[in-house]
Structures are given as C-alpha cells and as structure tokens.
TINU-245811 format. One record per residue: x, y, z of N, C-alpha, C in turn. Coordinates in steps of 0.001 Angstrom, whole numbers, plus 500000, padded with zeros to 6 digits. Layout:
N
XYZXYZXYZ...
***
This chain:
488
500139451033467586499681451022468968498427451885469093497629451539469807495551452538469895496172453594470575495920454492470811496309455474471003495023456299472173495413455846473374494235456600474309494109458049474806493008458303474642492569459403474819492116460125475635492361461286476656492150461368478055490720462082477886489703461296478384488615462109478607488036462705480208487944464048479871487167464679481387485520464162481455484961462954482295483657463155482352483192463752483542481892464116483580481514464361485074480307463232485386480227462741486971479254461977486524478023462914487327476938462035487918475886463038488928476397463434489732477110463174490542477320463710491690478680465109491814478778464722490146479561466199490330479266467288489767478229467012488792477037468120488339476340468424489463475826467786490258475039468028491335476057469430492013477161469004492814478033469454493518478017470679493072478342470506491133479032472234490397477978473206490361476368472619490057475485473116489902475423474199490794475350473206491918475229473799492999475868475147493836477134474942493680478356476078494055478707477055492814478677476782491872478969478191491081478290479122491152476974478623490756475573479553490969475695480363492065476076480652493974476165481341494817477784481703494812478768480732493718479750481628493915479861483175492994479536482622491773479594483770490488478467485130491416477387484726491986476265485891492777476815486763494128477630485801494907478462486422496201479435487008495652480496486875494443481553487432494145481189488926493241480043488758493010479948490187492264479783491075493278478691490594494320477967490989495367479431491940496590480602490698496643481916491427497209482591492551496629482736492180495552483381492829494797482663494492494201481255494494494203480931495868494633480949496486495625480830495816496935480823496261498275482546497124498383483277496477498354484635496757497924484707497889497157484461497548496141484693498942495275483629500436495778482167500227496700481940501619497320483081502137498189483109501069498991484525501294500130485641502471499118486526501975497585486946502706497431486757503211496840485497503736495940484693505101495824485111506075496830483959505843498264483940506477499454485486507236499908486663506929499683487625507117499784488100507809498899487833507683497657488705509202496900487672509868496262486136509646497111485463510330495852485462511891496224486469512496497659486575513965497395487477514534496751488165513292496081489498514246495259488875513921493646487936513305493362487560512924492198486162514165491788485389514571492515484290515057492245484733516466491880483938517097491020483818518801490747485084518912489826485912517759488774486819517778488279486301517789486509485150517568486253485034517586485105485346516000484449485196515139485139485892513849484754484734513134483440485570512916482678484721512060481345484155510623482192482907510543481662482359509219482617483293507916482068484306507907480615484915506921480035486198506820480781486561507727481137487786507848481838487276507106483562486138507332483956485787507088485127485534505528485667485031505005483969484988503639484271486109503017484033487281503749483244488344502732483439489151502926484794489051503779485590489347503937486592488912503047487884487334502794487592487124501660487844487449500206487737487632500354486526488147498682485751489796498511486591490657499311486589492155499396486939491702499020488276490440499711489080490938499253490559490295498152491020489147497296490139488670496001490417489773495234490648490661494976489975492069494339489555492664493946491164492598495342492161493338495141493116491990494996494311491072494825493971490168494643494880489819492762495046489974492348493885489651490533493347490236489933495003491029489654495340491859489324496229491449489545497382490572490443497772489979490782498786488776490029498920488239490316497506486892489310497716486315487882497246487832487420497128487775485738496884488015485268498102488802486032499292488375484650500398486692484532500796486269486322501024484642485916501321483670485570500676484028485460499601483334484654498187483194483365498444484367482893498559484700481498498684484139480514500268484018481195501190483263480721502675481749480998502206481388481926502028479887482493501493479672480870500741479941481183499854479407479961498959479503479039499212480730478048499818480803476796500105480176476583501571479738477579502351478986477135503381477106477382503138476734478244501506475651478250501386475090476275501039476258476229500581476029474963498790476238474256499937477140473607500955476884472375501899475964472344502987475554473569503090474538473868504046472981473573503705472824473795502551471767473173501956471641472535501584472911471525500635472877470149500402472746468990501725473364469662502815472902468909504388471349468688504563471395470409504758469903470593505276468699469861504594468875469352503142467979468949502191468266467321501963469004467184503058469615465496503646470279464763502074470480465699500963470995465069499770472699464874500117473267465085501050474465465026501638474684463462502624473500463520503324473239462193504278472954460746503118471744461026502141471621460245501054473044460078500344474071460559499927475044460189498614476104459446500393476498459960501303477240459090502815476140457712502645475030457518502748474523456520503025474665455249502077474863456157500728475640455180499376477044454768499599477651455031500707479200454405500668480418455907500444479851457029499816480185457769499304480984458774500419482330459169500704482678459953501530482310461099501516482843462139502286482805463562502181483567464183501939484788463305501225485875463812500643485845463897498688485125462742498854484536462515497045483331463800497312482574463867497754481720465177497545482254466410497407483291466614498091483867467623497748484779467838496795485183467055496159486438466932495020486011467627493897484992467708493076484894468835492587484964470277492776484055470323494007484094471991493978485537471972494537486390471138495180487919470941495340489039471586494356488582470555492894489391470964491782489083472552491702488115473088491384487740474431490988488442475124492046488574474947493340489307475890493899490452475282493701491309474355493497492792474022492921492752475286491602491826474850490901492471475799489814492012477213490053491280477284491285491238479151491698492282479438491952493383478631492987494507478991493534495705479611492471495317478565491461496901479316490027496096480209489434494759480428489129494399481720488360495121483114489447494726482694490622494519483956491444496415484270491428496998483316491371498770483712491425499112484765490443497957483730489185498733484852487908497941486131488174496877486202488503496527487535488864497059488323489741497644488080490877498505488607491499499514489034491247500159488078490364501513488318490103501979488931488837500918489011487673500626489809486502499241490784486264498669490768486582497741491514486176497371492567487129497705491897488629497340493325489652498451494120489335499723494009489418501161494931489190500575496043487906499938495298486958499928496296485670498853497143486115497768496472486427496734497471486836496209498243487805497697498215488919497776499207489896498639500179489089499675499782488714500084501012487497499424501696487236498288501206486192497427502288485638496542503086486340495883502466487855495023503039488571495983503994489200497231504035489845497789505164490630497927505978489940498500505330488579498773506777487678498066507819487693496733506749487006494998508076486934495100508502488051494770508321489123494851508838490328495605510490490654496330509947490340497925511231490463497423512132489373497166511420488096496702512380486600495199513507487224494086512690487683493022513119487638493118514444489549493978514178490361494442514440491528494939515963491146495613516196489982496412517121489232495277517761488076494301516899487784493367517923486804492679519106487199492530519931485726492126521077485995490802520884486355490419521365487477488634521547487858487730522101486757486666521766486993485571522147485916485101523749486867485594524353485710485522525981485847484258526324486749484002526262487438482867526643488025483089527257489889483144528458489799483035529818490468482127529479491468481744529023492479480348529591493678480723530858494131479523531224493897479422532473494828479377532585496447480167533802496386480434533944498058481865533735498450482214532519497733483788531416498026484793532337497314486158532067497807487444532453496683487913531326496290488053531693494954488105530503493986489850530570493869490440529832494609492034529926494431493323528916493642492190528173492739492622527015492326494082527514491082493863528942490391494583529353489473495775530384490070496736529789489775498637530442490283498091531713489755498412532195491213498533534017491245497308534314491297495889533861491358495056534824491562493933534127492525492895534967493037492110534720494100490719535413493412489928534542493115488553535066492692487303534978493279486415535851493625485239535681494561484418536636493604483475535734493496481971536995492970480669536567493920479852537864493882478930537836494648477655537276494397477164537097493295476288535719492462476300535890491204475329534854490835476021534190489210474441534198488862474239534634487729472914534412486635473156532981486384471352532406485941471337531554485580472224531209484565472617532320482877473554531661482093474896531343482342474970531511483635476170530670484013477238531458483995477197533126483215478226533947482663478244534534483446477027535523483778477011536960484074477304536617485917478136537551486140478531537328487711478476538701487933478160539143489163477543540311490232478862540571491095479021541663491557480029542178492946481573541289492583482095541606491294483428540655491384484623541384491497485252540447492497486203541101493162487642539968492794488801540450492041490113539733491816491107539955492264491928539221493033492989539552493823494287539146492547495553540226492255496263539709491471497594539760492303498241538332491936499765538277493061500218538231491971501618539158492346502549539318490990503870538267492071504381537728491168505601536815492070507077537095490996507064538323490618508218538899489859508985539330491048509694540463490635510757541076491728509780542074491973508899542805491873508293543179492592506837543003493751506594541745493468505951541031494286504699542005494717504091542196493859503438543402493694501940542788494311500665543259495015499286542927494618498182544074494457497575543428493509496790543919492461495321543899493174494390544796492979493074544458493483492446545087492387491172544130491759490318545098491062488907544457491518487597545165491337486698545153491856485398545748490848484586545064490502483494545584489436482212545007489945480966545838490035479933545749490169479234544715489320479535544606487730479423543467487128480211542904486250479894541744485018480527541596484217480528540258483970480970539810482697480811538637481979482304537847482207481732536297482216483027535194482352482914534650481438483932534298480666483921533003479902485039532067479261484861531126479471486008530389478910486413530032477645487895529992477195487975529771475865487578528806475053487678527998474103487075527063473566487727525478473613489260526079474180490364525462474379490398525059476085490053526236476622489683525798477868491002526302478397492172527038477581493167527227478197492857529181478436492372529829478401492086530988479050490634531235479271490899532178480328489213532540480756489595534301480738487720534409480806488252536161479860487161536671480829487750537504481001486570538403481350485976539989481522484758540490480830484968541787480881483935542504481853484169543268482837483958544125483653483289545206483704482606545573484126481972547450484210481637547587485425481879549013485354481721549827486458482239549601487818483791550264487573485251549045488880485769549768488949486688549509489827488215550224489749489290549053490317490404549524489902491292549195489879492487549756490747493108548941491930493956549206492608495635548655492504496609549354491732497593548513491696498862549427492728499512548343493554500601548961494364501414548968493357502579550520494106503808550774493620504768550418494209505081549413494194505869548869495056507498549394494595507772549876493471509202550317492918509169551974493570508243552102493990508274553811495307509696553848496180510260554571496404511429554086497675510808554089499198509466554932498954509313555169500312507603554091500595508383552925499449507391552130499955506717551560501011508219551116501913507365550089503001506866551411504126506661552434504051506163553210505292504875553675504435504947554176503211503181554752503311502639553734502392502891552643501861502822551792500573501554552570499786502013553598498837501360553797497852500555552841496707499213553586495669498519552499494914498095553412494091498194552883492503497478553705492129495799553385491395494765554469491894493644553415491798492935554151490332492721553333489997492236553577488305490327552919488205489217553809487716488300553664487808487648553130486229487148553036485933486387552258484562485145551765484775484515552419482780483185551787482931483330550483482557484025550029481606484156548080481039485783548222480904486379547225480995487867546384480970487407544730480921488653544589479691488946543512479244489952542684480436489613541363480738490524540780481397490790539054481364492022538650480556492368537856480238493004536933481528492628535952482184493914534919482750493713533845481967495270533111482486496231532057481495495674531099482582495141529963481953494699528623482637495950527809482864497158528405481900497894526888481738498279526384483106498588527237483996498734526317485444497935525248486194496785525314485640495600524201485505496236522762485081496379523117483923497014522183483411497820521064483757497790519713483543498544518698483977499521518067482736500427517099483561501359516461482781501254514991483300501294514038482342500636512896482837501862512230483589501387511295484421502194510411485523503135509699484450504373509664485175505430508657484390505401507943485151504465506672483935504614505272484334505945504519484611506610504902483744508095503984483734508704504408485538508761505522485773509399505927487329508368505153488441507385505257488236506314504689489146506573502606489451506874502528487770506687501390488169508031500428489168508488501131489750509895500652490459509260500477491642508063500564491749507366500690493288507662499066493834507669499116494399507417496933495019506109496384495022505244497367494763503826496743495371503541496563493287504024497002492677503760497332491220504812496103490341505509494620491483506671494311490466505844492867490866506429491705489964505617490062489761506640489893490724506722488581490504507538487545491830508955487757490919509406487709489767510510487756489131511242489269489232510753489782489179511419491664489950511604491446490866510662490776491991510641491411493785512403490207494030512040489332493260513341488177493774514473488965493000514403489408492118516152490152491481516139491438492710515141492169492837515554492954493803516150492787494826515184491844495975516012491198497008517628490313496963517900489857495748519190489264495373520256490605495370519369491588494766520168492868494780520679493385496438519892493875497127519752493592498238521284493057499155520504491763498796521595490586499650523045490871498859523438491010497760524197491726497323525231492682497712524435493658498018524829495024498690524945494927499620524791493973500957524586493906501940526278493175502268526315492202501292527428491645501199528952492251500924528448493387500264529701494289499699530095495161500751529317495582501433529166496749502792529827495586503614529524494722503972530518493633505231531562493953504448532381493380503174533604492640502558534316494637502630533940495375502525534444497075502472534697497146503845533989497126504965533884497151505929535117496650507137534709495031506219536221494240506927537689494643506262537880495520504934539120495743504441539819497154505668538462497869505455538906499527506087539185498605507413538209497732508194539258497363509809540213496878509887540706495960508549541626495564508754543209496588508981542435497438507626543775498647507675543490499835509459542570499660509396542660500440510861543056499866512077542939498888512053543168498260513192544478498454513575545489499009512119546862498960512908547046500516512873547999500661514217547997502156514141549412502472514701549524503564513051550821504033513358551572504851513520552841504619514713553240505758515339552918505600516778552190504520516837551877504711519125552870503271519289552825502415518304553595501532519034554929500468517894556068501068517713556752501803519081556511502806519205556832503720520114556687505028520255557872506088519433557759507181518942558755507578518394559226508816519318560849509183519190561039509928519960562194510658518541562312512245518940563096513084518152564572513169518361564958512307518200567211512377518114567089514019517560568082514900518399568293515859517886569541516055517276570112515013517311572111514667516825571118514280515618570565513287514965570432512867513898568814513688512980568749514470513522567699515234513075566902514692512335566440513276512774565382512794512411564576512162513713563284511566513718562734510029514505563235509265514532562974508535516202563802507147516245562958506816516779562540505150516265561399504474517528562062504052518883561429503932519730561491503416520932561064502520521261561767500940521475561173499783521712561718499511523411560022499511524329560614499574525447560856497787525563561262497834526565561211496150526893560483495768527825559780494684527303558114494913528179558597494130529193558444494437530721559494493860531647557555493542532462556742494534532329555486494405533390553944494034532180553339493557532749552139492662532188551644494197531664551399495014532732550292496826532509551580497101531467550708496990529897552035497556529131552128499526528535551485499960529443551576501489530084552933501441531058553007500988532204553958500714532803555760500786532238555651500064530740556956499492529853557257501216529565556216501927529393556994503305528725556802504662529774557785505615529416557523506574530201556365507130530732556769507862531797555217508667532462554998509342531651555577510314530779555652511400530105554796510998529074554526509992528464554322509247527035552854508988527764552514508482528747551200507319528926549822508575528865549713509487529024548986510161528617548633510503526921549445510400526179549446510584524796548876509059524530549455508303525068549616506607524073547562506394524876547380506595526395545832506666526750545179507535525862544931509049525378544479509217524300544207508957523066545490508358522814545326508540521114544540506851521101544724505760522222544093504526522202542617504584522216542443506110523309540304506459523563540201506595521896540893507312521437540636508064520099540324506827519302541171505863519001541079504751518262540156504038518204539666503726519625538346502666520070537228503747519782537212504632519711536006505738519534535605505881518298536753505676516911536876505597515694536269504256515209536600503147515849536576501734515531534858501568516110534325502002517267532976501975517362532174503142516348533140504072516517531578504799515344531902503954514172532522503281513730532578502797512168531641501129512200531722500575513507531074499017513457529314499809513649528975500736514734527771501732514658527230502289513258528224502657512348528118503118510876527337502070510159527939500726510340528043499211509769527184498873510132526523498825511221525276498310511879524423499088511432524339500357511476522535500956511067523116500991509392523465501273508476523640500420507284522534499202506901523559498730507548522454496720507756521642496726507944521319498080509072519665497326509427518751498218508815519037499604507795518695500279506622518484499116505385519400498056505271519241497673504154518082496466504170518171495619505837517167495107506017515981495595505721515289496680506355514082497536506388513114497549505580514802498076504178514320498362502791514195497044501917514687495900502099514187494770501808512761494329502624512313494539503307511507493344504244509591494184503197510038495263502834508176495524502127508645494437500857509532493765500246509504493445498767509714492141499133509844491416500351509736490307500742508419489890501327507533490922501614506152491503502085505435490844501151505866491759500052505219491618498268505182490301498003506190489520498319506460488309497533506110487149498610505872487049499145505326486168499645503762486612500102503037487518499618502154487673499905501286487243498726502010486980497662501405486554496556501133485156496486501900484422497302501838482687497202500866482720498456500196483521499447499826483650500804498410483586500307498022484732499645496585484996499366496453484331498242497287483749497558496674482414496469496067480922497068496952480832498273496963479522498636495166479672499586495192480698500470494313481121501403492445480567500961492766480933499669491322480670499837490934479100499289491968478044498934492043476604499160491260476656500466492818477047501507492268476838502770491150477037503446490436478114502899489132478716503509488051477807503094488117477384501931487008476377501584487091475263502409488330474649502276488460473342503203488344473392505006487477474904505075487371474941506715485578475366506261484983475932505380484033476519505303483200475234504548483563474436503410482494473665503019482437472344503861483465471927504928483066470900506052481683471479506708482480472807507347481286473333508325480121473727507997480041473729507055478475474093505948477783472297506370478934471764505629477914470255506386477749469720507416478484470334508428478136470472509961476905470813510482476859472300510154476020473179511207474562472662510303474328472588509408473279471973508328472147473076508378472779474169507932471871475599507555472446475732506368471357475784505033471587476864504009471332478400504247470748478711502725470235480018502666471081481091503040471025482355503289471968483235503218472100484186504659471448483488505662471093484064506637472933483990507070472563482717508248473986482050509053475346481821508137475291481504507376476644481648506425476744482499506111476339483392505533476834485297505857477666485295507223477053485205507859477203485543509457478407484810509692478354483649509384479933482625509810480758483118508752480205483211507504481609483935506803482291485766507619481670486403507342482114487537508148482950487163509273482613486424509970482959486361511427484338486107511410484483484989510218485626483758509511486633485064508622486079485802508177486934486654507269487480487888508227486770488158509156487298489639509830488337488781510642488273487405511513489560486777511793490603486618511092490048485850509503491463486431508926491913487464508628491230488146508505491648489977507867492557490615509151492170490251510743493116490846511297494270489788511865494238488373511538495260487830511701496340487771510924496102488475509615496599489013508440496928490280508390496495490630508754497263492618508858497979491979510295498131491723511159499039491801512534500258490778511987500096489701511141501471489093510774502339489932509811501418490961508940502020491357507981502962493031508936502317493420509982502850494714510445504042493791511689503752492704512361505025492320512902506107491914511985505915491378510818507020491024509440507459492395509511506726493439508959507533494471508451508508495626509344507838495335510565508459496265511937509791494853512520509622494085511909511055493041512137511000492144513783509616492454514368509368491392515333509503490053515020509330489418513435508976488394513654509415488107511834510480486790511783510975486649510350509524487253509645509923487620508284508935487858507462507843486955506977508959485707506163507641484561505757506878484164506570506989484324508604506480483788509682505197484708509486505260486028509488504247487335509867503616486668508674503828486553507078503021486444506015502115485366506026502667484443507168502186482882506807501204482488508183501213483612509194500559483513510277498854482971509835498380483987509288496705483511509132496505482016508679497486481601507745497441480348507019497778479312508148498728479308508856499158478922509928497791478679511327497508479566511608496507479707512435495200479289511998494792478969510921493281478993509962493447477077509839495147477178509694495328475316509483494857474541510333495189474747511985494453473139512514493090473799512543492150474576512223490813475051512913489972473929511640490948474295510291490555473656509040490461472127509216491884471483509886492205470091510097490828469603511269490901470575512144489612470346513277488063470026512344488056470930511622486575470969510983486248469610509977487281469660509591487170468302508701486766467297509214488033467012510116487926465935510781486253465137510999485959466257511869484583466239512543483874465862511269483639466837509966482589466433509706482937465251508374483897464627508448483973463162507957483587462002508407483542462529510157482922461832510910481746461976511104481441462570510557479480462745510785479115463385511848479657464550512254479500464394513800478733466030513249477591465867514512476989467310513944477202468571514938476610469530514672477192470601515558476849470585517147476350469599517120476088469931518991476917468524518982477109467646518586478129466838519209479526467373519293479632468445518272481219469151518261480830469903519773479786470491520030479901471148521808479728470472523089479453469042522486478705468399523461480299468226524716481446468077524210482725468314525871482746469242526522482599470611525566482608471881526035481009472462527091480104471710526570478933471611528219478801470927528841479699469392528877479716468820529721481221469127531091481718470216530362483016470337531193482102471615531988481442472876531609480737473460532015479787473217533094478763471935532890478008471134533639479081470708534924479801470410534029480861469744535783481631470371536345482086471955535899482344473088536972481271473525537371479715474119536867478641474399537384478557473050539011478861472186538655478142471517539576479141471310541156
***
C-alpha cells in the first residue's frame, strides 16, 4: 500500500500573514516583558541594593523572575501585534485585495490563528511547569539575598546596627576606606548580666577578615566604659568602670551576618508554587476532610442527642437504697405539666443546657467548614487560573486582529493606545473576579472566568462586524443616529 505523507505547506498568503505578525510580535514581547521586569526591579530594589550582590547571582535572579512575568506580557503582546499586522495590512488595502479574491477574513487569519492555538498549550505548560519551579527559585533568592550579609561599609555620621549586639558610628572615613575618625561602639551584652559597654577612640583602623567572617579593629587614644552591673547597689548609683588607652585591639564575630539558605522543599507546599496535578490532590484532600468532619460530627449528635437521666426522671427510694426511674403518664400535650413542680425547673435547665451544647457544637461544625472552604478557594484560584490565562490570549487576538481590520490604522501609534485601554480592562476585570472568588461572593471558577466571559461577546461583536466588512464608522453609525434623534 503507498504510504502518504503529511506535508505542512504554506502558501502566499500565509507567509504574507506570518511575515507579517511575528516580526511586531517577537519586538512588543521583549519590549513587555522589560517594562515588567523595571516594575519588579522598582519594587525590591531597596532590599537588594548595598548587599554586595555578585552581578551572576543578580542575573539569575532575573532569569527566575522573567518566568513569572511571561503571562503578564502575552496578553499585551498579543493585541499590540495583531492590531499592528491587521492594521496595516488594511491600511495598505492588501486585506481589501486578498476579500476581493473570494478570500474570507477567517482564512486570513488562520495562520496567525494556529500560532496562537499553539501559544495557548505552550503558555499551559509554562504555567503549569515552569512558572511553579521558577518561582521556587526566585522566592527562595529573595528570602536568601533579604537575609545576606551587607557589604561592610560604615557611613559616617549613621549607626551601623546591622551586627547582634553592637551599634557602630564613626565620625569620617579616609579615602583607604580603613582609617575612621571619632569612633564610638556601643557593646550589648545579652548574658545574665545584660551589661552595656561603651568605648570611644579618637582614631583607628577597620578591617575585615579575608573570610569576611570577623572585622578587627584597632583603636588609639579612647577609653573605655564598662558597667558593673554584678554591684548590689546597682540599680541606684549604676556604677562603670572607665579604662583609658593609647591603642586596643578589637575583634567582632560577623557570624550573625551570616545566612542559611531557604528550604526549598518547605517552601514548595505553597499553592502558588504546585502544577494542576498537586493543586487537584490537594483540593481532593480538602473535600476529603471536609467529609470526615460531617461523618464525626453526625456520630457525636447522634450520641448526644440522647440524654441521660432527664427522661425518665430518676428519683432516690430510700427503702431500696438505690434510683428508681419515674415514668409519668403523659395525660397533657405541655409534657412539663406530666411531672412534678419540684422537677420542671431541673428538667427546663438541664434541656437550656442541652440546646446550648448542641448549638455550640453545629457553630463548631460550621466555622470548621467554612475554615476549610477558605483554605481551599486560593488552590482552586491557582488552578483554574492556569487554564484562564492560557486560554485569554486566543481570546484577545480574536477581538484585537478583527479590530485591527476595522479601524484600518497601522503603525504603533493607535494600537498601543487600543491595546492598553483593552489590557487595563482586562487586568481589572481580572483582579475583581479573582478577589470576589476568593472572599466567596461569587463560585470560584465564575470570579476566574469573569474577564473571559465578559471579553467573549465584545470578541463575538468584533468579528462579526469585521467579516462583514463593515468599517469603523459604520460600527457608530446607530450610536449617532440615536444621538441625532435625542438631540433633535
């Protein structure tokens, strides 16, 4: 049997199409994707600076947080470009020419179509494998470099309080970086005598070890103030004894500087750090537990519900020196009435008591539940936010490269402008579904799926129109004639 062979060709009109759109997509996506990353520069660059950071360490710090930035800047990537590339294929009437061949505007788009089909599964697995690992590594650094020892460096004037137990201020620093003027060291002792130390030298040399784990320094012309705090008649005159010198040696221990690196393995239990196959065993877990708390719940009411000793009532035989129940004979509906006066005060208590027991325990049962909800609804957040922002930027194209052949502007002016406009709508129709999901206004997949939801008929609207050829003032032309006919 011949044996056929599947070949991919392209013909012109889809070279034309690819030519066209990669070129402003690959240029807008770098273009996002730095903008993004100043944003989070700007944001930790005061816990990052004056740390001594290796510039190698700095760029992978970078590299870890591109990872979680991608996602941000593929929807405005994706409007940017497909409203540059139809906007100029309009404007340059090569859009009107391939319609005038028979050719829809649905075949024109089917390429740059496929490419965003297959943006949609790259961007899943990126979501769902590669951001998890490489928020790992970026929080970690974060926490690691958050915890590093500062790059030794003293200003003058300031107290330098970064090292456990001591407080350092000098009054200026020589150019070699060593010699420091007017230095003054505060020493906290945090033993049982909780002692502080003051010494004070006109000058003297700093320097650090080679290890970087002590700094040394020697002194002239100081003195030295140490309290006696083991005095008895300390707390009324607090004695010191002050000791004067031309040079002293003085050693502190850096190791409190020192860090211990982030444990990845504890970190990674986070939800925002797990694929779609964690966040779903979790939530199963979840539903689980949720299930066991009802089935516990209904055993203890069942056994509580009966209570014993009020009914029958017991009364003390003193011939048989034991309890005997008392079964009245219920003669009246009020079954208070059936038993003594003497009794209906005990049997009304101990019944408040019961119903008081039986509501704090269904109250117990209820905030439980809605603890366990809570703590499910961020990992249901997670997981459907991954199929949300995969699917999203399909959708964005199929609202952005119609309207590119609508409005019939290239260039980078107005499609900037309509993308922004298009992305800050979704960005806050997307944070408000995702904070009503998680505050429990509104099922979860509803809050996650809102922008997609809302972005759908505007998308179905745009199409429509421009399959129909219809250009942008015929899309306004009801909306000023309804105007015209309230004006009038």
């Amino acid at each position: 049997m011949p044996q056929h062979k599947f070949k991919f060709k392209l013909n012109a009109i889809d070279r034309l199409i690819l030519g066209n759109f990669l070129g402003p997509f690959a240029v807008t996506f770098l273009l996002s994707l730095f903008l993004f990353l100043m944003q989070f520069l700007w944001k930790y660059i005061d816990e990052l600076v004056g740390k001594g950071i290796e510039t190698g360490v700095m760029f992978q710090l970078i590299f870890y947080s591109l990872a979680d930035l991608v996602p941000m800047a593929l929807p405005l990537t994706v409007m940017v470009a497909s409203l540059m590339t139809f906007g100029n294929l309009s404007e340059s009437f090569e859009l009107v020419a391939m319609k005038a061949n028979g050719i829809s505007l649905m075949r024109i788009l089917r390429p740059a179509l496929w490419v965003m089909i297959a943006l949609v599964g790259l961007n899943f697995l990126f979501l769902n494998i590669v951001i998890p690992r490489a928020n790992l590594e970026a929080k970690a650094m974060l926490m690691d470099l958050r915890k590093k020892k500062p790059a030794f460096n003293i200003s003058p004037g300031e107290f330098y309080q970064a090292i456990e137990g001591y407080s350092i201020r000098i009054g200026a620093k020589e150019k070699d970086n060593e010699t420091v003027r007017d230095v003054l060291i505060y020493e906290f002792k945090n033993d049982e005598s909780k002692r502080l130390n003051v010494l004070r030298a006109e000058w003297g040399q700093m320097k650090l070890s080679s290890d970087q784990s002590e700094l040394s320094f020697t002194l002239y012309n100081g003195v030295r103030y140490d309290e006696m705090t083991n005095q008895k008649d300390y707390r009324s005159t607090f004695p010191f004894n002050a000791m004067h010198f031309k040079k002293q040696q003085m050693t502190i221990d850096l190791s409190s500087l020192d860090v211990e690196l982030t444990d990845r393995k504890a970190m990674s239990r986070d939800y925002r750090l797990l694929n779609v196959r964690q966040l779903s065993a979790d939530l199963d877990t979840n539903i689980m537990r949720r299930t066991e708390i009802v089935q516990e719940h209904e055993q203890y009411m069942s056994r509580y519900m009966h209570i014993p000793g009020l009914y029958p009532m017991q009364e003390f035989d003193t011939t048989l020196q034991r309890s005997k129940p008392i079964v009245p004979a219920l003669t009246d509906t009020n079954i208070l009435n059936n038993y003594r006066e003497k009794d209906r005060e005990v049997i009304m208590a101990a019944a408040i008591t019961h119903a008081r027991g039986i509501k704090g325990t269904v109250d117990g049962l209820q905030t439980n539940m809605e603890y366990k909800k809570e703590t499910a609804r961020p990992y249901q957040i997670e997981l459907h936010k991954k199929f949300s922002l995969s699917l999203i930027v399909l959708l964005l194209f199929l609202i952005a490269a119609p309207l590119g052949a609508i409005i019939k502007k290239g260039g980078i002016g107005l499609p900037l402008v309509i993308s922004v406009l298009l992305f800050v709508l979704f960005y806050a129709v997307n944070l408000t579904g995702e904070k009503m999901g998680k505050e429990g206004l509104v099922p979860v997949w509803l809050g996650m799926w809102l922008s997609s939801l809302f972005l759908l008929p505007i998308g179905l609207f745009i199409t429509y129109q421009a399959n129909k050829d219809h250009s942008w003032s015929s899309i306004q032309m009801p909306w000023r004639k309804r105007r015209k006919t309230q004006g009038s």
